[in-house]
C-alpha positions in Angstrom: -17.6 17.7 18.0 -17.5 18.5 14.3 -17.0 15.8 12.1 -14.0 17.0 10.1 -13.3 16.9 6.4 -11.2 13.7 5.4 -8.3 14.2 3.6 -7.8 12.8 0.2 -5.5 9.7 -0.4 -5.2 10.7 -3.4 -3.3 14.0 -2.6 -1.1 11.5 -0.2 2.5 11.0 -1.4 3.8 7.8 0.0 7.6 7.6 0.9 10.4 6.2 -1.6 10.7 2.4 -1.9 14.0 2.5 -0.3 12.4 4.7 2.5 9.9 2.1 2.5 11.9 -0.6 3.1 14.4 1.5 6.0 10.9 1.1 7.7 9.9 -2.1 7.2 13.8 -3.0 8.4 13.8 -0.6 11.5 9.9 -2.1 12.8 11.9 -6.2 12.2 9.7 -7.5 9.6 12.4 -8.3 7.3 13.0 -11.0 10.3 9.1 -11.6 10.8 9.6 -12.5 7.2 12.5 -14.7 7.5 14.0 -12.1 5.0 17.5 -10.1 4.6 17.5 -6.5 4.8 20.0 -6.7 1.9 16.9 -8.8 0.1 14.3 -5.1 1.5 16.7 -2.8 -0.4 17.6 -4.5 -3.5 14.0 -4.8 -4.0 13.2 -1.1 -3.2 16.1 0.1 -5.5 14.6 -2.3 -8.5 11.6 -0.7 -7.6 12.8 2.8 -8.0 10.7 3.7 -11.2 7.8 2.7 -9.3 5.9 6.2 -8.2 3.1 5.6 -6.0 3.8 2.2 -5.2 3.4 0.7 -1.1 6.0 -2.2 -0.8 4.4 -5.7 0.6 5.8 -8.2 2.3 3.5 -11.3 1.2 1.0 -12.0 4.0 2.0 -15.7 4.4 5.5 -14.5 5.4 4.4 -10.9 7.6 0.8 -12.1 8.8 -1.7 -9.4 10.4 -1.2 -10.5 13.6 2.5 -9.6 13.5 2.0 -6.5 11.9 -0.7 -5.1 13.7 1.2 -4.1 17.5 3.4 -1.8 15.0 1.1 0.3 14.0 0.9 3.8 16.2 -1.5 6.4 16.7 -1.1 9.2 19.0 1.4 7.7 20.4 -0.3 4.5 21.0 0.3 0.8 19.8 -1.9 -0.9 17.8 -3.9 -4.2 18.6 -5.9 -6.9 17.2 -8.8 -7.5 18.8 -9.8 -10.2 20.9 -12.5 -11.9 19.1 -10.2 -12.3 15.9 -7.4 -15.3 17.1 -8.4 -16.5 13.5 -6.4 -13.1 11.6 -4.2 -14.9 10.0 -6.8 -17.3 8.2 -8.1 -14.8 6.5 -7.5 -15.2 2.8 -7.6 -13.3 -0.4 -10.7 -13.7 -2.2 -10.3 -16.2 -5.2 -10.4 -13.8 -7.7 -7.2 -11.9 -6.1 -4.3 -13.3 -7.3 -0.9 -12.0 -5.2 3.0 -12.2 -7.1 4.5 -15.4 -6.0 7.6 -13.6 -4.7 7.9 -12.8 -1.3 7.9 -8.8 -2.4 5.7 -7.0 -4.4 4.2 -3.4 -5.2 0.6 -2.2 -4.3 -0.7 0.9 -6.9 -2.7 2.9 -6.8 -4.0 3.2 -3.2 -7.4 4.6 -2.5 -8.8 4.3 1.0 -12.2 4.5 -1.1 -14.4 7.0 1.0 -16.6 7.4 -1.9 -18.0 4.1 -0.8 -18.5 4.8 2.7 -22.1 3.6 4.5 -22.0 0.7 1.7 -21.7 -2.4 3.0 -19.2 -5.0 1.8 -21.0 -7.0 0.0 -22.1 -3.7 -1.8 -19.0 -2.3 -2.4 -16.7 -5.3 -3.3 -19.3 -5.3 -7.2 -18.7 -1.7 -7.3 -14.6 -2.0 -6.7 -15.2 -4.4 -9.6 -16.7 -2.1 -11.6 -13.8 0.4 -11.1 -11.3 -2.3 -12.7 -9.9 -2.0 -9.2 -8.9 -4.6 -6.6 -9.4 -4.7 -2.5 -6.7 -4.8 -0.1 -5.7 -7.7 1.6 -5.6 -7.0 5.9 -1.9 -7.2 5.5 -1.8 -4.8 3.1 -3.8 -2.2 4.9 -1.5 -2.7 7.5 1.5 -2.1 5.8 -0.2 1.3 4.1 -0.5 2.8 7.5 2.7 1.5 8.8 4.4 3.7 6.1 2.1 6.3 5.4 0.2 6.9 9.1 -2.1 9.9 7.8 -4.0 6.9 5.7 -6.0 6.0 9.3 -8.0 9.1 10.4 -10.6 9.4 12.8 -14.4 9.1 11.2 -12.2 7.9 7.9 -11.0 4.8 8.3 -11.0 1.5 6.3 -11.7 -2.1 5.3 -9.8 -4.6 3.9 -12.4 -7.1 2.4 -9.8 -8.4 0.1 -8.8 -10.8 3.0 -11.9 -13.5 3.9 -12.2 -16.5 6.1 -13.6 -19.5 4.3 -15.4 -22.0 6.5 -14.9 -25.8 6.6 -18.7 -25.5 4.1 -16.9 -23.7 1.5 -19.1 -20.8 2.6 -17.3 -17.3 3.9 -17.6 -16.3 7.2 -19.9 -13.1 7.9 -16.7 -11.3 9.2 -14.7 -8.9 7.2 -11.5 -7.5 8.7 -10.9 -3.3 9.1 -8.8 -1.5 10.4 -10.2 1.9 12.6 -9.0 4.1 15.7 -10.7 2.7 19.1 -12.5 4.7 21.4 -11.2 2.7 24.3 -14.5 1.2 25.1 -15.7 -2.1 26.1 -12.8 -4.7 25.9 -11.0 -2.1 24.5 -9.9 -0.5 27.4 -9.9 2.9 28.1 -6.0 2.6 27.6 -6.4 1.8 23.8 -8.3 5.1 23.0 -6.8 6.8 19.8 -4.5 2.8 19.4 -4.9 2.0 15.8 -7.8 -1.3 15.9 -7.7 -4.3 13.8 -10.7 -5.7 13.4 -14.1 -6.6 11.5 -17.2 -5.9 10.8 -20.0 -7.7 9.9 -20.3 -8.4 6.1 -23.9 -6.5 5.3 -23.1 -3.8 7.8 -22.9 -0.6 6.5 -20.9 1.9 8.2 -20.6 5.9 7.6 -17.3 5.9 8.5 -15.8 2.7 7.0 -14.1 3.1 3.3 -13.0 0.2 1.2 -9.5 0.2 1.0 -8.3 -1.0 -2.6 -5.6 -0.8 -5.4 -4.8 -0.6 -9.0 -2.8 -3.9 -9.0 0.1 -5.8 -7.8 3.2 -6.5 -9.1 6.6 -7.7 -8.4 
């Protein structure tokens, strides 16, 4: 099967804050959050000059693990995987800084193809270099939830904003993506075409793995 062209974020038009935050109210994170919906839309309409911008909930208060059975492809729910209990441990890197309000604006998405068969610890100095900052797992999950063309098949991404630190002080080998499964192994042949969240191993390099990233945050 032909590997097909992937489509550029760029060119992607994300929905209206407001629209945005209908979503986010109709999937319940609002009360994942511990939020109003009144509290969504005033946000979204102060956020109305905002072109471009993907509307957060902060991770501590809509963690992956909550986030990721909403997601949908082809019809089919998404999942964490097994061998990731630890999701929500996963914190930004120290030189990420997130708004201290419990909603904020992402700019500037890229799903960053042009560093695709890079591994992570290659691509997060050349994300640097670009002035431009990598998603948080949260984050990618909240791209896809409003904008669903984001996840493609053979173009999907990480999120290597988002890293476990171990009791050492050292980070764990494991960086968290998010892919379509093939319904293999502990999958299940179910889950084929189910939107993944997952990881991959931090000097992996993978041909069909982006690097998910942003122009900033603000609130």
């Amino acid at each position: 099967m032909p590997v097909t062209a992937p489509t550029a974020t760029s060119d992607l038009a994300l929905p209206s804050p407001a629209a945005q935050a209908e979503r986010l109210i109709a999937l319940g994170v609002h009360e994942t959050a511990g939020l109003s919906a009144a509290e969504l839309r005033a946000f979204a309409t102060s956020a109305t000059g905002e072109r471009g911008g993907l509307l957060v909930v902060h991770p501590e208060l809509a963690p992956a693990s909550a986030l990721a059975p909403l997601l949908r492809h082809d019809g089919r729910p998404g999942f964490l995987v097994t061998d990731m209990p630890d999701a929500d441990r996963f914190a930004p890197l120290d030189t990420i800084e997130l708004p201290g309000t419990p909603l904020y604006l992402l700019t500037g998405l890229d799903r960053g193809d042009h560093l695709a068969n890079r591994s992570p610890n290659e691509a997060l100095p050349a994300l640097t270099a670009e002035a431009r900052t990598p998603l948080l797992l949260a984050e990618g999950i909240h791209w896809v939830l409003q904008q669903p063309a984001a996840l493609e098949r053979n173009h999907c991404f990480m999120t290597i904003g988002s890293r476990l630190r171990k009791a050492n002080g050292t980070l764990d080998a494991r960086t968290p993506a998010i892919w379509i499964s093939n319904g293999t192994g502990r999958d299940g042949r179910e889950r084929r075409n189910a939107p993944k969240v997952g990881w991959c191993w931090a000097g992996n390099r993978h041909t069909w793995l982006g690097f998910a990233s942003a122009t900033g945050r603000t609130s």
